[in-house]
GUBA-818727 format. One record per residue (C-alpha): x, y, z; residue number from 1; residue in one letter. Coordinates in Angstrom, 2 decimals. Layout:
<pts>
pt u=X	v=Y	w=Z	num=NUM	residu=A
...
</pts>
This chain:
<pts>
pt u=-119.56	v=83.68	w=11.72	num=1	residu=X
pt u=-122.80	v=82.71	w=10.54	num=2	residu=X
pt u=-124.60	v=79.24	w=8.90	num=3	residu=X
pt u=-123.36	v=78.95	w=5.72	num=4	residu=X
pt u=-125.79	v=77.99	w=3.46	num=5	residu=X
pt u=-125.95	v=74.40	w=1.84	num=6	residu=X
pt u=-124.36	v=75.93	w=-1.37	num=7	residu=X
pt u=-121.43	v=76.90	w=0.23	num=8	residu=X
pt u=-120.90	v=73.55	w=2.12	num=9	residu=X
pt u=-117.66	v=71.16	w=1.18	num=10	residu=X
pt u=-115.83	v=73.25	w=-1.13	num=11	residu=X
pt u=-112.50	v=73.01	w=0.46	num=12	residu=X
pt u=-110.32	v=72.72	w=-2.19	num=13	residu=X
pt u=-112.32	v=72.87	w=-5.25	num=14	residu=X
pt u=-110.52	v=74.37	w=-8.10	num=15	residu=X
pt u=-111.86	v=77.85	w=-9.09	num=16	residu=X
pt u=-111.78	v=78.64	w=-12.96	num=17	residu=X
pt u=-113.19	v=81.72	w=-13.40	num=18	residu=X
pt u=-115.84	v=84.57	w=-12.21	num=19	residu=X
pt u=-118.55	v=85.97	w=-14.07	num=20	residu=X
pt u=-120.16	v=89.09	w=-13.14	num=21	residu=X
pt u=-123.30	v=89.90	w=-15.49	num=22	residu=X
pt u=-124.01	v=93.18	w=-14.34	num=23	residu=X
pt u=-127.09	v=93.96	w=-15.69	num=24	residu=X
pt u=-128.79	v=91.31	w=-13.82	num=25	residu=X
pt u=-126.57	v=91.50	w=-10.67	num=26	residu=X
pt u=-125.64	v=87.77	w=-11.14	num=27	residu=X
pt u=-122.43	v=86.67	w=-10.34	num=28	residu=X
pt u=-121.51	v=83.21	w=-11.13	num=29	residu=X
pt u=-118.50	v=81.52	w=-9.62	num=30	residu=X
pt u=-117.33	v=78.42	w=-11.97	num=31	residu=X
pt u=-115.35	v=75.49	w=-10.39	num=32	residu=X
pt u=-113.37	v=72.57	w=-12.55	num=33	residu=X
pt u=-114.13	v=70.07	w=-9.52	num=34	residu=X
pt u=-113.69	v=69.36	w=-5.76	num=35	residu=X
pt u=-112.71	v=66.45	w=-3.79	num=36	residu=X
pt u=-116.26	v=66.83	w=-1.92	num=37	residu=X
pt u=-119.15	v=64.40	w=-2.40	num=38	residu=X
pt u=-120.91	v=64.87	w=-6.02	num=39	residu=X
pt u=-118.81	v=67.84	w=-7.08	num=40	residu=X
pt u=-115.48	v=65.70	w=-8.44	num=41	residu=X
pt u=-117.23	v=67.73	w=-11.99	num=42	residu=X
pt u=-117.47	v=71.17	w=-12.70	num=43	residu=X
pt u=-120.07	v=73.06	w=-10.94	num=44	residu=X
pt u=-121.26	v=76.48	w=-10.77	num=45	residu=X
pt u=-122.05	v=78.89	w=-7.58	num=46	residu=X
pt u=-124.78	v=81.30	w=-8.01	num=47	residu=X
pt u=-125.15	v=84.61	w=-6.63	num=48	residu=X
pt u=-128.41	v=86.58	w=-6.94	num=49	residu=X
pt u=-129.46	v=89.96	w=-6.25	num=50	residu=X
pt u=-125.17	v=90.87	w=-6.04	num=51	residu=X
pt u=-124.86	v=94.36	w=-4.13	num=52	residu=X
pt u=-120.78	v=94.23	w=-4.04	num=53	residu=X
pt u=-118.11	v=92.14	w=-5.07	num=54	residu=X
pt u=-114.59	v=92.24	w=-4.44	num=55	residu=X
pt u=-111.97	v=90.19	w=-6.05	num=56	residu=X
pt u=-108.24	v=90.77	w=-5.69	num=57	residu=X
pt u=-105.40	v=88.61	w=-6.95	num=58	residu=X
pt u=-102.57	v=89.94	w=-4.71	num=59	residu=X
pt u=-101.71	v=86.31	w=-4.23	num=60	residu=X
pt u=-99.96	v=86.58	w=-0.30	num=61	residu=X
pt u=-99.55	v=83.06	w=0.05	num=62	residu=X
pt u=-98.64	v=82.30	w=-3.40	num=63	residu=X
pt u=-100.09	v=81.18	w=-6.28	num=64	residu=X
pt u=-103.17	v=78.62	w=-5.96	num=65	residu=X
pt u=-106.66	v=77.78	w=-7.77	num=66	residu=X
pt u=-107.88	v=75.90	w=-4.88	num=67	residu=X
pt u=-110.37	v=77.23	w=-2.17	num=68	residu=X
pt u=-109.68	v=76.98	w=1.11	num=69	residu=X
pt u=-112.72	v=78.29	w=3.04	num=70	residu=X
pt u=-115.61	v=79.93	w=2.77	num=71	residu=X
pt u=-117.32	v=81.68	w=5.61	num=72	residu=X
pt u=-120.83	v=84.01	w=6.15	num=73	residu=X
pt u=-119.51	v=87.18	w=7.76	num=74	residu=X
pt u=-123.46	v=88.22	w=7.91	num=75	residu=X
pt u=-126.78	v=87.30	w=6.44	num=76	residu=X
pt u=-125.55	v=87.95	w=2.70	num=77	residu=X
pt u=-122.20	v=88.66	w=3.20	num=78	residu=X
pt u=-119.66	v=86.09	w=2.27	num=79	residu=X
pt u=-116.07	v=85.83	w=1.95	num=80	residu=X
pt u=-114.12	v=82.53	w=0.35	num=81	residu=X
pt u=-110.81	v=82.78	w=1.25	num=82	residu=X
pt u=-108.15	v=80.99	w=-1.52	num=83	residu=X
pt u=-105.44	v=79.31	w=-0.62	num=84	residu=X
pt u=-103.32	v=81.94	w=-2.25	num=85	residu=X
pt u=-104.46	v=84.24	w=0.64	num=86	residu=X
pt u=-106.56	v=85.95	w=-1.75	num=87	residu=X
pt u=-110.19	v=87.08	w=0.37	num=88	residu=X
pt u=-113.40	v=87.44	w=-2.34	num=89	residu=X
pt u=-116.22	v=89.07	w=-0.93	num=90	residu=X
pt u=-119.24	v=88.99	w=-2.03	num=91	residu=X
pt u=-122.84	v=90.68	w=-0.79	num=92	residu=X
pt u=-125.90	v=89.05	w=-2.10	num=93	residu=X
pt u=-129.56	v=89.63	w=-1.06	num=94	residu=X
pt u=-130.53	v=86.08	w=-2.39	num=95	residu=X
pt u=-129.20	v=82.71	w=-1.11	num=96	residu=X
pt u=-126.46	v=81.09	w=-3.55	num=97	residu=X
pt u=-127.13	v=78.56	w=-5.01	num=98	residu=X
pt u=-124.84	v=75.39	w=-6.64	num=99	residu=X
pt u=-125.47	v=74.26	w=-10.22	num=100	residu=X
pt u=-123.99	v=70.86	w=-10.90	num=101	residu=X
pt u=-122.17	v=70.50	w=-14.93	num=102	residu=X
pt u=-124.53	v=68.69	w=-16.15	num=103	residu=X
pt u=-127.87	v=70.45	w=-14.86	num=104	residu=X
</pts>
């Protein structure tokens, strides 16, 4: 695996709410209710730019769960946060994500 970058740092079990996909501008936008990591106990946003492919399945494995449990760089752009339903989303972006506090 490779660096993640600082975006993608501490999210172990922050509470995923939804995912937006605006596919006109290949932005998809990964919204969060809170974590338990340093300045992110509020909602906050993960950005994707420049989107290629996204994959999101709710087969829920593991069970059912809202929380992240990882979230790895397969490859420069290519990411995969794995829930801890067991669920994998990948996700291919040509920019670097970035994190958008709730209040920015």
């Amino acid at each position: 695996m490779n660096d993640l970058p600082e975006a993608l740092t501490g999210l172990h079990d922050a509470t995923l709410a939804s995912v937006e996909f605006d596919w006109r501008e290949r932005r998809c936008t990964f919204l969060f209710q809170g974590g338990p990591g340093e300045g992110l106990q509020h909602e906050f946003s993960i950005v994707f730019n420049d989107v290629t492919k996204l994959t999101i399945p709710s087969e829920r494995p593991w069970g059912p769960s809202l929380s992240l449990l990882e979230v790895d760089s397969v490859d420069t752009g290519r990411y995969v946060l794995v829930m801890q339903s067991g669920d994998e989303i990948w996700i291919s972006a040509r920019q670097e994500p970035i994190r958008v506090l709730g209040n920015e």
